[in-house]
C-alpha positions as CSV (number, residue, x, y, z in Angstrom):
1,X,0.0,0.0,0.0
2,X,1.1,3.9,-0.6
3,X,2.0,6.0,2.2
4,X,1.1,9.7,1.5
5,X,3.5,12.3,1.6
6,X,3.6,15.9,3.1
7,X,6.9,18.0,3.2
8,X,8.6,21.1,1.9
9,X,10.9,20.1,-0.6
10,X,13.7,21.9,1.2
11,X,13.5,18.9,3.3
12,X,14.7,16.6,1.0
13,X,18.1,16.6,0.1
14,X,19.7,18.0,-3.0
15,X,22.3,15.7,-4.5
16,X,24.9,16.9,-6.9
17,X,25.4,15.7,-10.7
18,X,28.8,16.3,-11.0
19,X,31.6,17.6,-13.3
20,X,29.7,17.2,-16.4
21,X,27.0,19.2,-14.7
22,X,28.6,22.6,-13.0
23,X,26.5,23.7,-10.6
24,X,23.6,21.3,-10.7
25,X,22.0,19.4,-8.3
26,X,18.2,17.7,-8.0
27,X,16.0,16.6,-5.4
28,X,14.1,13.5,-6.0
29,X,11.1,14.7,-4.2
30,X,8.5,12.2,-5.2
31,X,9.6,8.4,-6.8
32,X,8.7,4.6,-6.7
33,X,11.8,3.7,-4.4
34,X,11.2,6.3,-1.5
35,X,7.8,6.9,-1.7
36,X,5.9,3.8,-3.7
37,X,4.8,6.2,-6.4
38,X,4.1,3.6,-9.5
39,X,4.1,5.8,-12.3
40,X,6.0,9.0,-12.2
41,X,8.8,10.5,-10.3
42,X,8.5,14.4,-9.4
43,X,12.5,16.0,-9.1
44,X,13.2,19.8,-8.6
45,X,16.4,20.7,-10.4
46,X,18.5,23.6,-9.0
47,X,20.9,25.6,-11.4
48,X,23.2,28.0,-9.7
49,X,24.2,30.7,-11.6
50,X,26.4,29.9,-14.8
51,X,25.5,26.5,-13.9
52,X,24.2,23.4,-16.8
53,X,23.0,20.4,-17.1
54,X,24.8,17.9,-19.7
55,X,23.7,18.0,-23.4
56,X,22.1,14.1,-23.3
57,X,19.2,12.3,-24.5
58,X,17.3,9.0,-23.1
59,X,14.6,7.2,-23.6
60,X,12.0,8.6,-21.6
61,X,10.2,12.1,-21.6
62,X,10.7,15.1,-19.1
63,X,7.6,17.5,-18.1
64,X,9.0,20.7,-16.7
65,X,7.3,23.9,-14.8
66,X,9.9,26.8,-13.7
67,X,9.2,27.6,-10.2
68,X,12.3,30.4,-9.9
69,X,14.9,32.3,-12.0
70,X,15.8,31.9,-15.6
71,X,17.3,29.7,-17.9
72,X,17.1,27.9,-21.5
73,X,16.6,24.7,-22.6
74,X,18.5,22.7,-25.8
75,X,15.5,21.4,-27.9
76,X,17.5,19.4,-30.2
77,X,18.7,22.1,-32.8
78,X,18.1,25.2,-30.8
79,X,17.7,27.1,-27.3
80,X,14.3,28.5,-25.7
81,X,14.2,31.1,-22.9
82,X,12.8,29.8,-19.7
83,X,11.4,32.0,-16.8
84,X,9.0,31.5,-13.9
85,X,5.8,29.8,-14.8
86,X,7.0,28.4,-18.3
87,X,6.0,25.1,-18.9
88,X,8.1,22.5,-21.4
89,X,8.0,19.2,-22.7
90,X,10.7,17.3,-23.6
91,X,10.0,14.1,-25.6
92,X,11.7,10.7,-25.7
93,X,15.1,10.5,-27.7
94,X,15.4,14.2,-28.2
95,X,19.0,16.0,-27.1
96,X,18.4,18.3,-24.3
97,X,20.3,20.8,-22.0
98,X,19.5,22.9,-19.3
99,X,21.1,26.3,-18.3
100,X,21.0,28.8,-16.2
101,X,20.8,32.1,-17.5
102,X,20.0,34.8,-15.0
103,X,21.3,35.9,-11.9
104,X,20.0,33.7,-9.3
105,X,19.2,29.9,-8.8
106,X,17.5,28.8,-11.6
107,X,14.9,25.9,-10.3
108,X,12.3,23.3,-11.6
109,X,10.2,20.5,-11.4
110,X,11.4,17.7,-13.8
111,X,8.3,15.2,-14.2
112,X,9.4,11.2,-15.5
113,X,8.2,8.3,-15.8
114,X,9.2,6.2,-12.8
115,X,9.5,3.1,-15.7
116,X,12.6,5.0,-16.4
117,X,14.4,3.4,-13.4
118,X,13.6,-0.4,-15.2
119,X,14.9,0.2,-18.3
């Protein structure tokens, strides 16, 4: 059986990507492992300033909603501006990077399927 869940995301703790990804880190704030959540996984990415994700594809999708800052994403061939209350959709296969642009943190919430962690 689930268990609910209730608690600011601050509470959760950020873990770093690494040198290919300056400045990152994510929260996994809602999954399948922690929380029993079957189908999709909720993360909030944090992007310090001048900070990236790596340019990388896979095969699942990402929904996205900018809760703070600014940034652009890599759609495949070109960039898109990204501010607070932007919503994007990044599909299956296609070659994507994130990067902050402004200058503070640069956050938000990266939906995925939780299937993701079988394949």
């Amino acid at each position: 059986m689930q268990k609910a869940k209730v608690v600011h995301y601050s509470e959760i703790p950020a873990q770093v990507f690494g040198e290919s990804a300056p400045g990152a880190s994510i929260r996994w704030l809602i999954d399948d492992e922690h929380d029993g959540a079957p189908a999709y996984a909720l993360r909030m990415v944090e992007l310090e300033t001048g900070g990236h994700s790596p340019r990388h594809t896979h095969p699942y999708e990402h929904e996205n909603f900018v809760v703070e800052g600014e940034g652009r994403l890599w759609l495949g061939d070109h960039w898109e501006s990204l501010t607070v209350g932007d919503v994007a959709f990044v599909p299956a296969g296609l070659l994507h990077q994130y990067e902050n642009t402004g200058p503070r943190t640069f956050k938000f919430l990266c939906g995925i399927p939780v299937t993701r962690l079988r394949e």
